[in-house]
FIDRENBA-143231 format. One record per residue (C-alpha): residue number from 1; residue in three letters; x, z, y. Coordinates in nm, 3 decimals. Layout:
// FIDRENBA-143231
PT_seq_type_u_w_v
PT_NUM_ALA_X_Z_Y
...
***
This chain:
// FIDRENBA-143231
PT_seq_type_u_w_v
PT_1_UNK_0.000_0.000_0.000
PT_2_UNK_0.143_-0.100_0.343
PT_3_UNK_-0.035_0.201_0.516
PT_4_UNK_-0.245_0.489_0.401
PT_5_UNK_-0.609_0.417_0.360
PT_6_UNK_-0.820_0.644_0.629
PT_7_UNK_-1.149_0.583_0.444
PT_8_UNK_-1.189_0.469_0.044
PT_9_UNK_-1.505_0.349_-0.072
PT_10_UNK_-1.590_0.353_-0.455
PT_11_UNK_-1.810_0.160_-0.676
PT_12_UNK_-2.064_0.348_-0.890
PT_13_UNK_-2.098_0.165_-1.181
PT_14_UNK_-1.769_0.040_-1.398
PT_15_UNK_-1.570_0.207_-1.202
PT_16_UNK_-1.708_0.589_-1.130
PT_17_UNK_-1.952_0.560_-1.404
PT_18_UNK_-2.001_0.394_-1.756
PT_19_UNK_-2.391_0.376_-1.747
PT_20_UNK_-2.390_0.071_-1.995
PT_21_UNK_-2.542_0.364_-2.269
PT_22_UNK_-2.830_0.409_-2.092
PT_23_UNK_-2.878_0.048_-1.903
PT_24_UNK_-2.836_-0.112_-2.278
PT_25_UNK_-3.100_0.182_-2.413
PT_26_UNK_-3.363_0.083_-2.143
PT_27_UNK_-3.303_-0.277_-2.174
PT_28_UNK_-3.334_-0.274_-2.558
PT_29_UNK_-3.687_-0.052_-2.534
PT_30_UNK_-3.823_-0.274_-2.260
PT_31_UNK_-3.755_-0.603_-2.569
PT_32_UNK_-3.907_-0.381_-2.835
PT_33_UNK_-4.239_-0.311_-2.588
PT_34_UNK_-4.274_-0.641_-2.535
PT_35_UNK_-4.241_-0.747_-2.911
PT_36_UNK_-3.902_-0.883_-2.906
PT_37_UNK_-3.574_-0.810_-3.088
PT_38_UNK_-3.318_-0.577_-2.895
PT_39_UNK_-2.986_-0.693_-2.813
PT_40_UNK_-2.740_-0.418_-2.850
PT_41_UNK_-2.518_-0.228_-2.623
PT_42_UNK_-2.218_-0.483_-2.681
PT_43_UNK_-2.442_-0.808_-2.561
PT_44_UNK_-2.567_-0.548_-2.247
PT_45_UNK_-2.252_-0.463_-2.115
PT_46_UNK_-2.141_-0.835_-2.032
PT_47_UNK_-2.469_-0.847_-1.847
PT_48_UNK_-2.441_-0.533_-1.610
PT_49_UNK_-2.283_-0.540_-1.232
PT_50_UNK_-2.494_-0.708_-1.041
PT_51_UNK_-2.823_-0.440_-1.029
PT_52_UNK_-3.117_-0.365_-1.236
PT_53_UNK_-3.343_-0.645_-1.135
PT_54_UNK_-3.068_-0.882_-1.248
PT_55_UNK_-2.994_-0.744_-1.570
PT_56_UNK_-3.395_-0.757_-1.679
PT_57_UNK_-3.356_-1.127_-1.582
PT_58_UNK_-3.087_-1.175_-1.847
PT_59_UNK_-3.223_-0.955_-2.083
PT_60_UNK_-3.557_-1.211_-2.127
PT_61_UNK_-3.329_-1.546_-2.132
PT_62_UNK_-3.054_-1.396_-2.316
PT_63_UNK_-2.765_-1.504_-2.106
PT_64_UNK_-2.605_-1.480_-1.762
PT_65_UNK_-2.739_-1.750_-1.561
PT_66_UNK_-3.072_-1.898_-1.509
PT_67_UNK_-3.419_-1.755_-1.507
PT_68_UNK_-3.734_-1.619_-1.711
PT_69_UNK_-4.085_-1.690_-1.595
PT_70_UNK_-4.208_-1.542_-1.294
PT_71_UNK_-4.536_-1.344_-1.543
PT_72_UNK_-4.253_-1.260_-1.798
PT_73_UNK_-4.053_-1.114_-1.542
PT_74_UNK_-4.360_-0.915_-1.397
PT_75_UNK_-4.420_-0.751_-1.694
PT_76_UNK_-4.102_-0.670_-1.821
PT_77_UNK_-3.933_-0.509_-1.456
PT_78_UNK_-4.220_-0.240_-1.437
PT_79_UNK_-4.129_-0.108_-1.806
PT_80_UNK_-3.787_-0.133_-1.731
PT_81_UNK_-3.757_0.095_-1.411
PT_82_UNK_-3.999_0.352_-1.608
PT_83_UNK_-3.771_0.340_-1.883
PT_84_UNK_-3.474_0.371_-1.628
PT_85_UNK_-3.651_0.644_-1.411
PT_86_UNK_-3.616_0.869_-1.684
PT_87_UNK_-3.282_0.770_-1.878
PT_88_UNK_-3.024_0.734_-1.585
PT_89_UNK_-2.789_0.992_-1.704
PT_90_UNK_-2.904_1.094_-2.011
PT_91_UNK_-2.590_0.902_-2.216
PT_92_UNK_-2.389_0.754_-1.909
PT_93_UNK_-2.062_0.948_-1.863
PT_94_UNK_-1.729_0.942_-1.581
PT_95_UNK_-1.490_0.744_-1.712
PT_96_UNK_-1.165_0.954_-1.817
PT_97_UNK_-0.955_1.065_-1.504
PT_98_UNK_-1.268_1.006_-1.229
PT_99_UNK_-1.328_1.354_-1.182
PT_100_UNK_-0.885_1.423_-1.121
PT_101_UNK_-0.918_1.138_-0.896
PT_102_UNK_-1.174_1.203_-0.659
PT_103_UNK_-1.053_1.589_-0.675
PT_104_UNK_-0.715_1.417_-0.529
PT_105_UNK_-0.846_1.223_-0.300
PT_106_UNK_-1.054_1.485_-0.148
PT_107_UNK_-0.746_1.692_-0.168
PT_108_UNK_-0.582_1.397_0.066
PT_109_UNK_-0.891_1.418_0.379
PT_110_UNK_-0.974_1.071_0.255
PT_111_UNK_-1.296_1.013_0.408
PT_112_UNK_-1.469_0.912_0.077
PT_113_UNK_-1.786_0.699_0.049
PT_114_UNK_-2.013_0.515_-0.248
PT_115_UNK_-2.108_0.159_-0.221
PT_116_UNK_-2.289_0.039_-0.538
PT_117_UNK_-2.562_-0.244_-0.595
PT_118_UNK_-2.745_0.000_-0.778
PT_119_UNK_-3.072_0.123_-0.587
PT_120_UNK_-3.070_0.441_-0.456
PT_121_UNK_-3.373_0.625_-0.655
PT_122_UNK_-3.152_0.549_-0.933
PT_123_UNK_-2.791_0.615_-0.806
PT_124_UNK_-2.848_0.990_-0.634
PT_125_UNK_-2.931_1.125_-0.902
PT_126_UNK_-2.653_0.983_-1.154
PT_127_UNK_-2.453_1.108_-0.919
PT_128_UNK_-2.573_1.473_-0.882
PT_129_UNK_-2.647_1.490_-1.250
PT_130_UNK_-2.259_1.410_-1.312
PT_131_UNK_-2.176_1.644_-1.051
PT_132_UNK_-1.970_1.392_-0.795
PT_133_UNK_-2.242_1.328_-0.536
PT_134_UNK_-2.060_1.629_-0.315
PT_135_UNK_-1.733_1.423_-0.271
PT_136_UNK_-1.912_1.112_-0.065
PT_137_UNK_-1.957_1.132_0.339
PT_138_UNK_-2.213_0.860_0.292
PT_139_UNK_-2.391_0.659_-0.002
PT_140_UNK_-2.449_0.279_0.050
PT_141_UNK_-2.664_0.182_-0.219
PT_142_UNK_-2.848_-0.157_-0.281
PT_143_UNK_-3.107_-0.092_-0.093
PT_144_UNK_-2.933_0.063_0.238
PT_145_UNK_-2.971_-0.213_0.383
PT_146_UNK_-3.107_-0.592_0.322
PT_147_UNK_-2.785_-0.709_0.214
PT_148_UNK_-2.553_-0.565_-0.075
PT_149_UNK_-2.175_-0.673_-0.223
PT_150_UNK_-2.071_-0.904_-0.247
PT_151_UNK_-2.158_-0.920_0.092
PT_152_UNK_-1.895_-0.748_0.305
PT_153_UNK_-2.214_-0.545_0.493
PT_154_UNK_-2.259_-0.237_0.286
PT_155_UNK_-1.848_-0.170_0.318
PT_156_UNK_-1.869_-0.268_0.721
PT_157_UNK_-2.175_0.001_0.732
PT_158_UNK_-1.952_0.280_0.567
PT_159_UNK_-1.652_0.186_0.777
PT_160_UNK_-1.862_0.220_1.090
PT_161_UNK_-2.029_0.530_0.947
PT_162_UNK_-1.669_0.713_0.965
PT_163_UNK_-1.577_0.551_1.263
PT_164_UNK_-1.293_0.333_1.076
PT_165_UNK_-1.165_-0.011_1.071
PT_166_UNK_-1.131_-0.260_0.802
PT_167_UNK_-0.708_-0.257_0.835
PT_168_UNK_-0.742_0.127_0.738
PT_169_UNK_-0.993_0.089_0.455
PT_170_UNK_-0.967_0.060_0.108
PT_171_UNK_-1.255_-0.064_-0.158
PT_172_UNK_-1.213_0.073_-0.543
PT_173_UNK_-1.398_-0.127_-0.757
PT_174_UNK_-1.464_-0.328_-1.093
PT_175_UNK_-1.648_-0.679_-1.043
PT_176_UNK_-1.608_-0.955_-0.829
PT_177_UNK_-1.840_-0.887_-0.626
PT_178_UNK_-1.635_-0.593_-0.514
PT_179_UNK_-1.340_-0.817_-0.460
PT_180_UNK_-1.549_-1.052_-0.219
PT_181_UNK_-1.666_-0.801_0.016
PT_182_UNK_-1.387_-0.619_0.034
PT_183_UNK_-1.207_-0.964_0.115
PT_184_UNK_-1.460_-1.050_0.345
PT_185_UNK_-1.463_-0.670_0.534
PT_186_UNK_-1.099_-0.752_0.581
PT_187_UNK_-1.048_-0.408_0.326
PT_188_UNK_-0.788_-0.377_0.064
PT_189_UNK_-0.918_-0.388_-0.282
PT_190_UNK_-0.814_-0.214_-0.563
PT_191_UNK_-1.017_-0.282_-0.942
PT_192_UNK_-1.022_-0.053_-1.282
PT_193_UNK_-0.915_-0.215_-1.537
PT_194_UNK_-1.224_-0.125_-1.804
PT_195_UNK_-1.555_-0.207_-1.561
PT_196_UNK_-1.757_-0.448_-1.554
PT_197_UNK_-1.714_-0.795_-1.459
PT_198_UNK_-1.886_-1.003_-1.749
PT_199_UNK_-1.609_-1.008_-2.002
PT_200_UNK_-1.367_-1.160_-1.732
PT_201_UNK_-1.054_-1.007_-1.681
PT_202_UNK_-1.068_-0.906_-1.350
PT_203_UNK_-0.710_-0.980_-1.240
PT_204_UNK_-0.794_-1.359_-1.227
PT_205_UNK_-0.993_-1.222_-0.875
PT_206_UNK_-0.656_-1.107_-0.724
PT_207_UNK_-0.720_-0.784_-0.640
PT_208_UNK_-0.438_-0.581_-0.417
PT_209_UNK_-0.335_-0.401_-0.760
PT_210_UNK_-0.501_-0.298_-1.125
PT_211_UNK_-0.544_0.016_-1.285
PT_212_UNK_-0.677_0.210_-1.576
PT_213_UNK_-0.768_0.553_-1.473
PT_214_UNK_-0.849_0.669_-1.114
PT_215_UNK_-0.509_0.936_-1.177
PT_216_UNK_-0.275_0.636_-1.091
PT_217_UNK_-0.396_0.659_-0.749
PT_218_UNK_-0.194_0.905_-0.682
PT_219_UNK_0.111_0.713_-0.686
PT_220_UNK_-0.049_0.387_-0.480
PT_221_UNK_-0.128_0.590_-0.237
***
């Protein structure tokens, strides 16, 4: 890193959080209420990063791109976000070293915020109920605002929130849709090497650097 950081944002899930468990258990009861065959928690976790509403989408066509009908879709999202109301901690779990990480940071005065795609009825309480919500200054979730990554808004909207600019801010993230706003919020980026990011590796985004637990931070910083 050139400089320190002043402010770090963090992505929720893939990076904080592995919430595949529970995403891949809603999305396989939504199937079975609807009279189809589940997929499995392998085929679910290439299909998670990019929100909920997303992911039901590629749950009914059964791959990453394109689109169900408009009725199928009406009927499946309700079940889903029922499903997902009740079951958004109940198997997802920190990844091994976020908790050491964050305690650093904190430990640092980074101002520390959340930016995730994820909505925010869902992503307050995955946060309390894994005990991190009390490290973030602010929460940007996917629907802060109209926009979300990988638009650079939600990251501008946290920098201006601590009163910081983009040449002192640093994005940690998974996906590629982290990379792009950071890029376009003029941030540094760096990615975990585990998340999410549909069975890409994530390195062929450039990213500033890659690592595998949020302990290495320590020394980047």
């Amino acid at each position: 890193m050139p400089e320190k950081p002043r402010m770090i944002l963090i992505d929720v899930d893939g990076t904080l959080v592995d919430s595949v468990p529970d995403l891949a258990w809603c999305v396989d009861e939504m199937m079975q209420a609807l009279g189809r065959e589940p997929w499995g928690e392998a085929r679910v976790r290439d299909w998670v990063g990019n929100g909920v509403e997303r992911l039901v989408r590629r749950a009914l066509i059964g791959q990453l791109d394109g689109e169900p009908s408009d009725e199928e879709f009406d009927k499946a999202y309700p079940i889903f976000l029922d499903l997902y109301a009740e079951n958004t901690s109940k198997r997802s779990t920190l990844y091994p070293g976020v908790k050491e990480g964050l305690d650093y940071l904190k430990e640092q005065g980074y101002s520390l915020g959340c930016v995730t795609n994820k909505a925010e009825q869902f992503t307050l309480p995955l946060l309390r109920d894994l005990g991190i919500a009390d490290y973030f200054g602010i929460v940007v979730a996917g629907d802060t605002l109209p926009v979300k990554k990988p638009d650079p808004g939600p990251l501008l909207h946290a920098a201006e929130f601590f009163g910081t600019g983009p040449e002192h801010s640093l994005m940690i993230g998974d996906s590629k849709s982290d990379v792009k706003a950071a890029r376009a919020a003029g941030f540094r980026i760096i990615c975990m090497s585990y998340g999410y990011n549909h069975g890409e590796d994530i390195r062929i985004y450039e990213p500033d650097a890659v690592i595998d637990s949020m302990t290495e931070l320590k020394d980047m910083l």
